[in-house]
PDB file of N, CA, C and O in Angstrom:
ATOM      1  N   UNK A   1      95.370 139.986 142.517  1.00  0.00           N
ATOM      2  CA  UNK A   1      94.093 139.954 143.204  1.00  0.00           C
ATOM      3  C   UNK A   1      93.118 139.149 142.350  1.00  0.00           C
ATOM      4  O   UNK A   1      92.691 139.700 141.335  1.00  0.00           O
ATOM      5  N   UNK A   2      92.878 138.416 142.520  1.00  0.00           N
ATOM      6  CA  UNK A   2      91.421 137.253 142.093  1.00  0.00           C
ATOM      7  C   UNK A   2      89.921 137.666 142.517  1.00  0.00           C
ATOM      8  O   UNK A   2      89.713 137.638 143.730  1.00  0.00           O
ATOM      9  N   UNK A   3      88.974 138.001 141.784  1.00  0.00           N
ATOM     10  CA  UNK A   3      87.416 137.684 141.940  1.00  0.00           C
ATOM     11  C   UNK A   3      86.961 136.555 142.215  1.00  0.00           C
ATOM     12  O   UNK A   3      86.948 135.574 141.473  1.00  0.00           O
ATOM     13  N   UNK A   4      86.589 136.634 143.235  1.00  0.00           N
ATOM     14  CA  UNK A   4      85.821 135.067 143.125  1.00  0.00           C
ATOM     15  C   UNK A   4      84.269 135.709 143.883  1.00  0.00           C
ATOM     16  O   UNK A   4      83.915 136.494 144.763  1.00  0.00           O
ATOM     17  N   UNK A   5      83.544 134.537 142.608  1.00  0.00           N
ATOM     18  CA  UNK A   5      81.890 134.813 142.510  1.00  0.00           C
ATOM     19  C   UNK A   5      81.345 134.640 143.849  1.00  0.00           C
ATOM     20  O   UNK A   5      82.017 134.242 144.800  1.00  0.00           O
ATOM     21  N   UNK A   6      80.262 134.910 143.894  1.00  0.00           N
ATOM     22  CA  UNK A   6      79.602 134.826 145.537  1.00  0.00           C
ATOM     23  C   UNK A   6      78.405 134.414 144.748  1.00  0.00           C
ATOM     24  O   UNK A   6      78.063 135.159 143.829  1.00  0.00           O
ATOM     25  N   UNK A   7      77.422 132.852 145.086  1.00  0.00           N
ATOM     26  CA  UNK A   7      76.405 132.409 144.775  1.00  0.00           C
ATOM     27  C   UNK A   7      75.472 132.379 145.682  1.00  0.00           C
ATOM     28  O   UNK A   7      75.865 132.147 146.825  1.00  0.00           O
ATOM     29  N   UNK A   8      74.003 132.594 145.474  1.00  0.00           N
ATOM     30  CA  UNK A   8      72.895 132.089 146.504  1.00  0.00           C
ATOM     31  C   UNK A   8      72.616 131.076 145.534  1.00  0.00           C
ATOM     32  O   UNK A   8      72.400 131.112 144.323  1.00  0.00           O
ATOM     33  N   UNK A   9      72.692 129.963 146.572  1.00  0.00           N
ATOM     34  CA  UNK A   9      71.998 128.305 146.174  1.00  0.00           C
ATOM     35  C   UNK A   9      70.667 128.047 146.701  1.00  0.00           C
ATOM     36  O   UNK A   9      70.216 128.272 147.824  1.00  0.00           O
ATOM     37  N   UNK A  10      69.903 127.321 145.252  1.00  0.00           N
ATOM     38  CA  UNK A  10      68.692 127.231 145.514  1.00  0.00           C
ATOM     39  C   UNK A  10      68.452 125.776 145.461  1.00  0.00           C
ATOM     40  O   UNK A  10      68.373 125.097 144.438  1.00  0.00           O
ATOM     41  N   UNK A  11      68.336 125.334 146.813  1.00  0.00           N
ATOM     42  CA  UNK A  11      68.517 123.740 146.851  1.00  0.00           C
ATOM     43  C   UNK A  11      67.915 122.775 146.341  1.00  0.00           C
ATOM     44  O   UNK A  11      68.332 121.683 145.954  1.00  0.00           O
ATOM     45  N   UNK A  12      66.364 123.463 146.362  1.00  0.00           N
ATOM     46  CA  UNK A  12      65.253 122.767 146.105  1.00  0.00           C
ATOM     47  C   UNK A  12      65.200 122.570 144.544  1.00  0.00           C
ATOM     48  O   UNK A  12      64.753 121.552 144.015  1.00  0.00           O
ATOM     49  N   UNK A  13      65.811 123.876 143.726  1.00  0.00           N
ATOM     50  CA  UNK A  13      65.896 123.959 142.102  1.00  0.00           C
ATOM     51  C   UNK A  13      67.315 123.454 141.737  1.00  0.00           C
ATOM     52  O   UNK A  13      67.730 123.123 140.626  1.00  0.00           O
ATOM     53  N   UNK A  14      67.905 123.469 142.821  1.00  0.00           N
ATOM     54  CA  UNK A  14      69.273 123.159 142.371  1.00  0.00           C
ATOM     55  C   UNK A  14      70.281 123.832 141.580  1.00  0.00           C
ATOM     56  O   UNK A  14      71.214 123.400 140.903  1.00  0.00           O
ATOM     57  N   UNK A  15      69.727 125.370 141.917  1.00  0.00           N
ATOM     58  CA  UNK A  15      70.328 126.244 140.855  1.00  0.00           C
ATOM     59  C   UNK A  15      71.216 127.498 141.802  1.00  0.00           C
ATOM     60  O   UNK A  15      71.023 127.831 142.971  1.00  0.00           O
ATOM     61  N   UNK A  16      72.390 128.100 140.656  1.00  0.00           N
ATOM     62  CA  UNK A  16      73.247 128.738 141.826  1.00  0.00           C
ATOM     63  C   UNK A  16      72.644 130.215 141.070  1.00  0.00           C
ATOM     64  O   UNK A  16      72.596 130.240 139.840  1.00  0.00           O
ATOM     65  N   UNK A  17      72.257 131.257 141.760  1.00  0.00           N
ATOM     66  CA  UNK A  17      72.493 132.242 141.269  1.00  0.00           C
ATOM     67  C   UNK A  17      73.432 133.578 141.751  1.00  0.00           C
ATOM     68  O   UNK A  17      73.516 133.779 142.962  1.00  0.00           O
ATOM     69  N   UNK A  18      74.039 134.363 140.945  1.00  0.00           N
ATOM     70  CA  UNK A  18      75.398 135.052 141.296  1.00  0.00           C
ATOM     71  C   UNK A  18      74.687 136.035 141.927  1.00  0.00           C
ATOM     72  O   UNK A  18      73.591 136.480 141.586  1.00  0.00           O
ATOM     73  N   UNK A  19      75.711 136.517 143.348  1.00  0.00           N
ATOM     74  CA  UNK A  19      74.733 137.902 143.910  1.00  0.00           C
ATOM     75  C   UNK A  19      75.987 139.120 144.403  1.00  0.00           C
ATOM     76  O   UNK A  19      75.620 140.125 145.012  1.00  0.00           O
ATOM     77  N   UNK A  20      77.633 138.872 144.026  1.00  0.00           N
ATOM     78  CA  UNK A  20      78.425 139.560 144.845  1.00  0.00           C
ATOM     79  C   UNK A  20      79.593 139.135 144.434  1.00  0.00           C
ATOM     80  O   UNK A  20      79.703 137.990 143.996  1.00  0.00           O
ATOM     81  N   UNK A  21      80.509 139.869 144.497  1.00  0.00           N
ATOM     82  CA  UNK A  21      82.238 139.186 144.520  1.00  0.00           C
ATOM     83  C   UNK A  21      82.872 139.221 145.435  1.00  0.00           C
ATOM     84  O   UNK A  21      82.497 140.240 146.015  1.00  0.00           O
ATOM     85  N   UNK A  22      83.663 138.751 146.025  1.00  0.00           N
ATOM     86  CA  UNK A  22      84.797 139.334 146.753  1.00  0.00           C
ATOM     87  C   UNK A  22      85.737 138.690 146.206  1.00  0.00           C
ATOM     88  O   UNK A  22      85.749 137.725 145.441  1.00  0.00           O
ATOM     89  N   UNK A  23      87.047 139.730 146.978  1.00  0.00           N
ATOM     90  CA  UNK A  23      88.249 139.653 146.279  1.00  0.00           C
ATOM     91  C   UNK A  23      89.613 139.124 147.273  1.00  0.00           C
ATOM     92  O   UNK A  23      89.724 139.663 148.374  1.00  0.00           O
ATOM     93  N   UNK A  24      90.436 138.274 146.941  1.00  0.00           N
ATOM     94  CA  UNK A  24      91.262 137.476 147.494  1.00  0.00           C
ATOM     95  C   UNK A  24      92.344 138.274 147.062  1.00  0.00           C
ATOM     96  O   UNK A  24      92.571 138.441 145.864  1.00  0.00           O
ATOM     97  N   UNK A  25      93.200 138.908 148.187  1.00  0.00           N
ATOM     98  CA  UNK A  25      93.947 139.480 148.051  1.00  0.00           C
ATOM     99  C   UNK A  25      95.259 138.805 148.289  1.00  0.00           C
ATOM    100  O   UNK A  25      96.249 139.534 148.231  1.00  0.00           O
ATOM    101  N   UNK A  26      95.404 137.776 148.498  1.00  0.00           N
ATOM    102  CA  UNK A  26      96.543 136.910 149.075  1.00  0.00           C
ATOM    103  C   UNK A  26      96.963 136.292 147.678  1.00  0.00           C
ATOM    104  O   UNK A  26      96.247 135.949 146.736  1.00  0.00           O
ATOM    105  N   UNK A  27      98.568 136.246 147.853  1.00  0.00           N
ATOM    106  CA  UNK A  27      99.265 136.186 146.765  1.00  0.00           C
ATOM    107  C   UNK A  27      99.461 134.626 146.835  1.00  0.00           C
ATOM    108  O   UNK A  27      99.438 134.009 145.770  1.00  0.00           O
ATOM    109  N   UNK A  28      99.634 134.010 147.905  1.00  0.00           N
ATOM    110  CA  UNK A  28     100.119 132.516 148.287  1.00  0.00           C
ATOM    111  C   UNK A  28      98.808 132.108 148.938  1.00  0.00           C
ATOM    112  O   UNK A  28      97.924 132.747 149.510  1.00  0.00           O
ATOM    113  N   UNK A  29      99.031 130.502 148.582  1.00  0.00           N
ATOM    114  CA  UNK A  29      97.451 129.347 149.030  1.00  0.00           C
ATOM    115  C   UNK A  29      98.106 129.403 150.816  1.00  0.00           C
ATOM    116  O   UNK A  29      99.229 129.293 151.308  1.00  0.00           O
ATOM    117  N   UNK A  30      97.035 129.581 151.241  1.00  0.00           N
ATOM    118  CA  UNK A  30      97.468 129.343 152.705  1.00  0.00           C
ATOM    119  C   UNK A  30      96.043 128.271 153.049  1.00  0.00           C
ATOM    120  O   UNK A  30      95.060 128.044 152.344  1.00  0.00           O
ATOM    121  N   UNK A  31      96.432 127.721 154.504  1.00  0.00           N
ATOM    122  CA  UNK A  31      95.619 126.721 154.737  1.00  0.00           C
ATOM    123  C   UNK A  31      94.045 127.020 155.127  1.00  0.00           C
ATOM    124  O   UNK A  31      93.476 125.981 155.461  1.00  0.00           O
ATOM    125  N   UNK A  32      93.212 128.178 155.164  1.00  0.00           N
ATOM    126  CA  UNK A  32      92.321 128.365 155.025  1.00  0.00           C
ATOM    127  C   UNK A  32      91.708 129.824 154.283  1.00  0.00           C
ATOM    128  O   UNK A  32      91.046 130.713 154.819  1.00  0.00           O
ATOM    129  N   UNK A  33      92.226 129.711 152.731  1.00  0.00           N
ATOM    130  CA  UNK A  33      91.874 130.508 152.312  1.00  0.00           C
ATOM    131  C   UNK A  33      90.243 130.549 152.019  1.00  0.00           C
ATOM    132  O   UNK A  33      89.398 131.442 152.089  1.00  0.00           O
ATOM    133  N   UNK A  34      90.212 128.904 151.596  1.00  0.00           N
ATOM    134  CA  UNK A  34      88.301 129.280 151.083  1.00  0.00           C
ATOM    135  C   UNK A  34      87.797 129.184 152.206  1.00  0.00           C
ATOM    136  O   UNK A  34      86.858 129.963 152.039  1.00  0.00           O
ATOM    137  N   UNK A  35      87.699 128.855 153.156  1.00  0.00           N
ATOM    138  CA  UNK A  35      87.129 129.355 154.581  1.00  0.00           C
ATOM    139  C   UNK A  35      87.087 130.673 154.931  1.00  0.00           C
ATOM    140  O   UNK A  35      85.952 131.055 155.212  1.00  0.00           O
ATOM    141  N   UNK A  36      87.827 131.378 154.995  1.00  0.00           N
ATOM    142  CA  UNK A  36      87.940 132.833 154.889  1.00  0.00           C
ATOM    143  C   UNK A  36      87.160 133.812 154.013  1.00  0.00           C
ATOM    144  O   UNK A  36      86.617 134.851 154.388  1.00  0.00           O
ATOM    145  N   UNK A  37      87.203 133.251 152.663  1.00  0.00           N
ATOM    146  CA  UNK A  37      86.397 133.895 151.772  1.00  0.00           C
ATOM    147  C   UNK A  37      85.257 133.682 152.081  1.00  0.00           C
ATOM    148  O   UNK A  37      84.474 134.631 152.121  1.00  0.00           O
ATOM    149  N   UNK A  38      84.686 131.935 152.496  1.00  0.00           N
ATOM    150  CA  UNK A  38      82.888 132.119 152.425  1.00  0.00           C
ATOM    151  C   UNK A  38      82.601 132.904 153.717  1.00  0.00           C
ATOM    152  O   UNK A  38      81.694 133.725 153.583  1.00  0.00           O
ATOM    153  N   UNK A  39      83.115 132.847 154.830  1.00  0.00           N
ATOM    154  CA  UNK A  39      83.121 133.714 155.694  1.00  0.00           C
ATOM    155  C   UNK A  39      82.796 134.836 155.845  1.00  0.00           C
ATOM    156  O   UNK A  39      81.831 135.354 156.406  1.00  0.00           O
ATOM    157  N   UNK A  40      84.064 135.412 155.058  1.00  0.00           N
ATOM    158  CA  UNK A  40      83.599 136.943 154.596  1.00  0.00           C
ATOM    159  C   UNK A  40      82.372 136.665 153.615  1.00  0.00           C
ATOM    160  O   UNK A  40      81.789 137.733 153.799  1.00  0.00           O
ATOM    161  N   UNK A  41      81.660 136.055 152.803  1.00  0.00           N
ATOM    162  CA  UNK A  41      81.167 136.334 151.387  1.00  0.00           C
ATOM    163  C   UNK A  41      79.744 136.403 152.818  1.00  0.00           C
ATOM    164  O   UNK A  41      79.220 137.485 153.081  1.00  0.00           O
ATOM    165  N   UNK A  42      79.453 135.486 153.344  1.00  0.00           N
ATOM    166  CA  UNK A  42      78.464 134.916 154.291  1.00  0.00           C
ATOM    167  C   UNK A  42      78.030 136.209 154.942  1.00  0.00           C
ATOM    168  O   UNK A  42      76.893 136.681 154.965  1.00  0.00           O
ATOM    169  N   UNK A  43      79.276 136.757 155.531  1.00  0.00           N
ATOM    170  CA  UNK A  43      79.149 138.188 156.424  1.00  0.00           C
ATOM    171  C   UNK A  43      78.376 139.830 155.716  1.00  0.00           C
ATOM    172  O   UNK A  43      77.802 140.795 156.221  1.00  0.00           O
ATOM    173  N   UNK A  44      78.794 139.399 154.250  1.00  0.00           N
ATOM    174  CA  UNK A  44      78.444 140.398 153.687  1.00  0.00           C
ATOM    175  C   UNK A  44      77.099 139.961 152.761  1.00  0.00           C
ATOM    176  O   UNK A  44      76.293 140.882 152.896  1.00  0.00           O
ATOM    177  N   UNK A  45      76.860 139.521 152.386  1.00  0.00           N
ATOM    178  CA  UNK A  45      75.213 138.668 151.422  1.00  0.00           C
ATOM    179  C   UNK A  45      74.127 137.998 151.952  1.00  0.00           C
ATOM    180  O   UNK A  45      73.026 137.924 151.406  1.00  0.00           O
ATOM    181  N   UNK A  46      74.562 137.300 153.467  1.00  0.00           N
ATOM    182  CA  UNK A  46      73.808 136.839 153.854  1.00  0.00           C
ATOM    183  C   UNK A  46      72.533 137.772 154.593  1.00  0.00           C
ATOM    184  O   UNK A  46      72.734 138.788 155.258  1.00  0.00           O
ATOM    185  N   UNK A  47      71.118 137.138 154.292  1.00  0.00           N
ATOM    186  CA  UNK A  47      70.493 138.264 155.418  1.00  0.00           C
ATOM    187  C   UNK A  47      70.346 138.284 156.578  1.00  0.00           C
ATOM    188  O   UNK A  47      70.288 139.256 157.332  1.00  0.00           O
ATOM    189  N   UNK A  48      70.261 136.944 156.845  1.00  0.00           N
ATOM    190  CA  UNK A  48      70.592 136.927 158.650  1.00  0.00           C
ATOM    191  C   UNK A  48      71.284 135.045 159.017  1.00  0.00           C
ATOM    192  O   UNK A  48      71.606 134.284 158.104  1.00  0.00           O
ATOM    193  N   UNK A  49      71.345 134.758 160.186  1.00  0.00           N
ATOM    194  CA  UNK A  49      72.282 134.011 160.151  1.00  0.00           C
ATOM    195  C   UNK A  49      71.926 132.602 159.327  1.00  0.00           C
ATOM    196  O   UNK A  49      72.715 131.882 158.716  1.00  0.00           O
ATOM    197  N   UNK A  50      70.056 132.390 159.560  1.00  0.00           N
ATOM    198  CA  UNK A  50      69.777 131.411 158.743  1.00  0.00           C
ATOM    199  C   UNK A  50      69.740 131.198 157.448  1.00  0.00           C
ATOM    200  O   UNK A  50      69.302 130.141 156.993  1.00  0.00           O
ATOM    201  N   UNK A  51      70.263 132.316 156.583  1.00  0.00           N
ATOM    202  CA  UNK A  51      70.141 132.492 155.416  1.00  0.00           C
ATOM    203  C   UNK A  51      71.498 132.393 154.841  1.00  0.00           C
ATOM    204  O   UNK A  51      71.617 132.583 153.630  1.00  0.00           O
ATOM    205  N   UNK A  52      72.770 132.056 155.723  1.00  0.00           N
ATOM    206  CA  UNK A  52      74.088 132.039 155.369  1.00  0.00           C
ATOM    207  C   UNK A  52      74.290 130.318 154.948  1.00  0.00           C
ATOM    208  O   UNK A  52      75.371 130.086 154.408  1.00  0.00           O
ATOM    209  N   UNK A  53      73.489 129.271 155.115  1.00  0.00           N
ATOM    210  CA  UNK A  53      73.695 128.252 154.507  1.00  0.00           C
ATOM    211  C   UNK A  53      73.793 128.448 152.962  1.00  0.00           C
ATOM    212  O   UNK A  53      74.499 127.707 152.279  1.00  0.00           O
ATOM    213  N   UNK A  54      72.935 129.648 152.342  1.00  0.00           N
ATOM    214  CA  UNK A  54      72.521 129.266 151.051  1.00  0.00           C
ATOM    215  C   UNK A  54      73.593 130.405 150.081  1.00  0.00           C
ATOM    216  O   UNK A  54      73.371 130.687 148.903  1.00  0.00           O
ATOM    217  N   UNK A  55      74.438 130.791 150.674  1.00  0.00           N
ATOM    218  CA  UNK A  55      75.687 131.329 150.260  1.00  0.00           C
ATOM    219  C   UNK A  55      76.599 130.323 150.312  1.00  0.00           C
ATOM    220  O   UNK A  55      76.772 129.442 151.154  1.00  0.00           O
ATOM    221  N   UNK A  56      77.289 130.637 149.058  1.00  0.00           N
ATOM    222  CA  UNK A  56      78.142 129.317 148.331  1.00  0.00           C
ATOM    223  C   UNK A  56      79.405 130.260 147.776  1.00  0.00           C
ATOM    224  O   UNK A  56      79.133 131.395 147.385  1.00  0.00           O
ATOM    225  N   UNK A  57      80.658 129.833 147.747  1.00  0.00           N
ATOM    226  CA  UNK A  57      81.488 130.324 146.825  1.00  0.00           C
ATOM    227  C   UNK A  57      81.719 129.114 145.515  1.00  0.00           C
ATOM    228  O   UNK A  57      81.091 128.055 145.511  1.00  0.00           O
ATOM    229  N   UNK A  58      82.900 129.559 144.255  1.00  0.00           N
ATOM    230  CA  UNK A  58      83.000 128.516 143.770  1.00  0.00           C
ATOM    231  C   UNK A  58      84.740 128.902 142.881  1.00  0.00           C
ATOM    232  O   UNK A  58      84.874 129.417 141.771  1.00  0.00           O
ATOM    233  N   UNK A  59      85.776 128.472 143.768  1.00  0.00           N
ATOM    234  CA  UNK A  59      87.195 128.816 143.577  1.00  0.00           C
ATOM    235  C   UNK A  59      87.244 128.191 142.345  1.00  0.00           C
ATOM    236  O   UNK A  59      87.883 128.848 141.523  1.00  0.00           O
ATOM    237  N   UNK A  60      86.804 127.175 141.942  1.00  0.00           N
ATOM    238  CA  UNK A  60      86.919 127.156 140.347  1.00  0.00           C
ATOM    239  C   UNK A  60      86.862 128.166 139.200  1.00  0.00           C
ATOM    240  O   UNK A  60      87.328 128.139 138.061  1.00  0.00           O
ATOM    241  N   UNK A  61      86.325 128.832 139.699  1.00  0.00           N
ATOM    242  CA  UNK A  61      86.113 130.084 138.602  1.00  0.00           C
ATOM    243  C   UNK A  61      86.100 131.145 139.256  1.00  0.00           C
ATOM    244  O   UNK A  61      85.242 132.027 139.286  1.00  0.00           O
ATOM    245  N   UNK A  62      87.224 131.046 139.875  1.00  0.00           N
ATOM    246  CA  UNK A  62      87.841 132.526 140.296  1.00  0.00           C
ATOM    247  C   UNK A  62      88.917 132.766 139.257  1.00  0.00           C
ATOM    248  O   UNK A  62      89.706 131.921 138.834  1.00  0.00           O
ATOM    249  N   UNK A  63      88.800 134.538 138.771  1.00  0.00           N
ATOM    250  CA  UNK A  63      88.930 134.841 137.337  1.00  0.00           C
ATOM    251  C   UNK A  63      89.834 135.993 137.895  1.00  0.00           C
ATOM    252  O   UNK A  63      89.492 136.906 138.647  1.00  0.00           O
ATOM    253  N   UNK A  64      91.220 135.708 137.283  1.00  0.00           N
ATOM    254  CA  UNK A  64      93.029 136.591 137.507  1.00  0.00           C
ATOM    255  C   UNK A  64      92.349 137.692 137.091  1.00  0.00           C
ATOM    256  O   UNK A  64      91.408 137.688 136.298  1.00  0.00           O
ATOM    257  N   UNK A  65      92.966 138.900 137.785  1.00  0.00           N
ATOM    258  CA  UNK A  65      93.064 140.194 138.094  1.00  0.00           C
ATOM    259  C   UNK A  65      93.885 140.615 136.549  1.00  0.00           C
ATOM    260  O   UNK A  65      94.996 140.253 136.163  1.00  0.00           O
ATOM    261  N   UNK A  66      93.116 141.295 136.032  1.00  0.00           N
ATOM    262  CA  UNK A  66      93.411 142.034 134.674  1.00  0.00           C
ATOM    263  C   UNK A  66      94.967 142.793 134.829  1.00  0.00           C
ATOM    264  O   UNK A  66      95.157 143.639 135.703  1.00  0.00           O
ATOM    265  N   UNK A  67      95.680 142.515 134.189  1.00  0.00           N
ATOM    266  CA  UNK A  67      96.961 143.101 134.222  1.00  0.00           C
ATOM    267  C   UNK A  67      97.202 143.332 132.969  1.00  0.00           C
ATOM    268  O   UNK A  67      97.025 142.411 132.172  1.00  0.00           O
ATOM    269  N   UNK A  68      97.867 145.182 132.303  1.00  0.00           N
ATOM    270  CA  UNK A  68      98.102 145.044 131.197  1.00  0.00           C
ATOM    271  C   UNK A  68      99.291 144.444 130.669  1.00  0.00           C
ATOM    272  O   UNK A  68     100.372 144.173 131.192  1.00  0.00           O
ATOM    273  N   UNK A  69      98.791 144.285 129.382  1.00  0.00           N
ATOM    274  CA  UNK A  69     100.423 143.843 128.750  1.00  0.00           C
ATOM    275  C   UNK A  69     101.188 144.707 128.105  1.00  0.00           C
ATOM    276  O   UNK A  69     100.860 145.659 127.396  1.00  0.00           O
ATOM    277  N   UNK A  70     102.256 144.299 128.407  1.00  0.00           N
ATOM    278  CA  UNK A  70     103.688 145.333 127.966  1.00  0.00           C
ATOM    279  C   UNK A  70     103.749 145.311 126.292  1.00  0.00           C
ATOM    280  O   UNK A  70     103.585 144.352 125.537  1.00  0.00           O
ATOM    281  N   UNK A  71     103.975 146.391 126.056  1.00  0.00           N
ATOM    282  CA  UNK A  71     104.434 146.582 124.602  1.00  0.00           C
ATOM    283  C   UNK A  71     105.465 146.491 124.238  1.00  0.00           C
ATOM    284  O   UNK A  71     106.571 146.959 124.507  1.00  0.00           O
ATOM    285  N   UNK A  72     104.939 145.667 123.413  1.00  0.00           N
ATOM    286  CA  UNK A  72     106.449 144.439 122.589  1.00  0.00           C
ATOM    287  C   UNK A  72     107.212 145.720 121.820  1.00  0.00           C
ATOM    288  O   UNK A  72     106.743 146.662 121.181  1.00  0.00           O
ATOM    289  N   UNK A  73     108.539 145.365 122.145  1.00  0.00           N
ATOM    290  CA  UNK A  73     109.571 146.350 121.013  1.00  0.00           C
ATOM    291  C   UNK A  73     109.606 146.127 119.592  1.00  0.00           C
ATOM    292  O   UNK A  73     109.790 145.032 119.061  1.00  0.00           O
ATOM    293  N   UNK A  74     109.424 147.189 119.023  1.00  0.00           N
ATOM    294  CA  UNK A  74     109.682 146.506 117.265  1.00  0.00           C
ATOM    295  C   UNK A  74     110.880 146.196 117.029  1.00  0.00           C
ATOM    296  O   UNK A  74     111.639 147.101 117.375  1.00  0.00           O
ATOM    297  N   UNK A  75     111.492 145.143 116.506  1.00  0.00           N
ATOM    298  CA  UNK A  75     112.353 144.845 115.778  1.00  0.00           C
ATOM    299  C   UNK A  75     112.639 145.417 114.630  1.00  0.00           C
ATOM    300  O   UNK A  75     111.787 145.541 113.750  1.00  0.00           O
ATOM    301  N   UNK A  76     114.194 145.942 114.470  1.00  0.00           N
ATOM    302  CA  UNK A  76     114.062 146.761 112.681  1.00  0.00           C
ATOM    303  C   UNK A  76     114.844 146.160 112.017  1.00  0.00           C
ATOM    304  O   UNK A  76     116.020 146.386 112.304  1.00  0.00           O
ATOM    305  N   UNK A  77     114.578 145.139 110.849  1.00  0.00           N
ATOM    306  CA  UNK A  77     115.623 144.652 110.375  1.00  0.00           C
ATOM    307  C   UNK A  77     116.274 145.336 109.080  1.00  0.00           C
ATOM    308  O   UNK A  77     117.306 144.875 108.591  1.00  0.00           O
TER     309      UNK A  77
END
């Protein structure tokens, strides 16, 4: 599962600021995954419909789902 950030863009400053995550649960790239996400991100942050332009995602820095790591066996020589 991947985070990916949810931004409000401020056009005029040109600045993104973070307001939400959602999470991509799909294991394989299918042909409209980032469509889907701003979609959903739009559905859930935006305040009404004119305000869904300024919701942005950014799949570049969508950040892997924490998984622990296995504990290495000791070797006894």
């Amino acid at each position: 599962m991947q985070a990916v950030t949810v931004y409000r863009m401020d056009y005029g400053r040109r600045t993104k600021n973070p307001v939400g995550v959602v999470y991509e649960n799909r294991k394989t790239e299918r042909t409209n995954n980032y469509n889907d996400l701003l979609r959903l991100a739009r559905r859930l942050f935006a305040f009404d419909t004119a305000d869904s332009v300024h919701i942005v995602i950014d799949m570049r820095q969508a950040r892997q789902a924490y998984l622990p790591e296995r504990a290495r066996e000791r070797t006894v020589e």
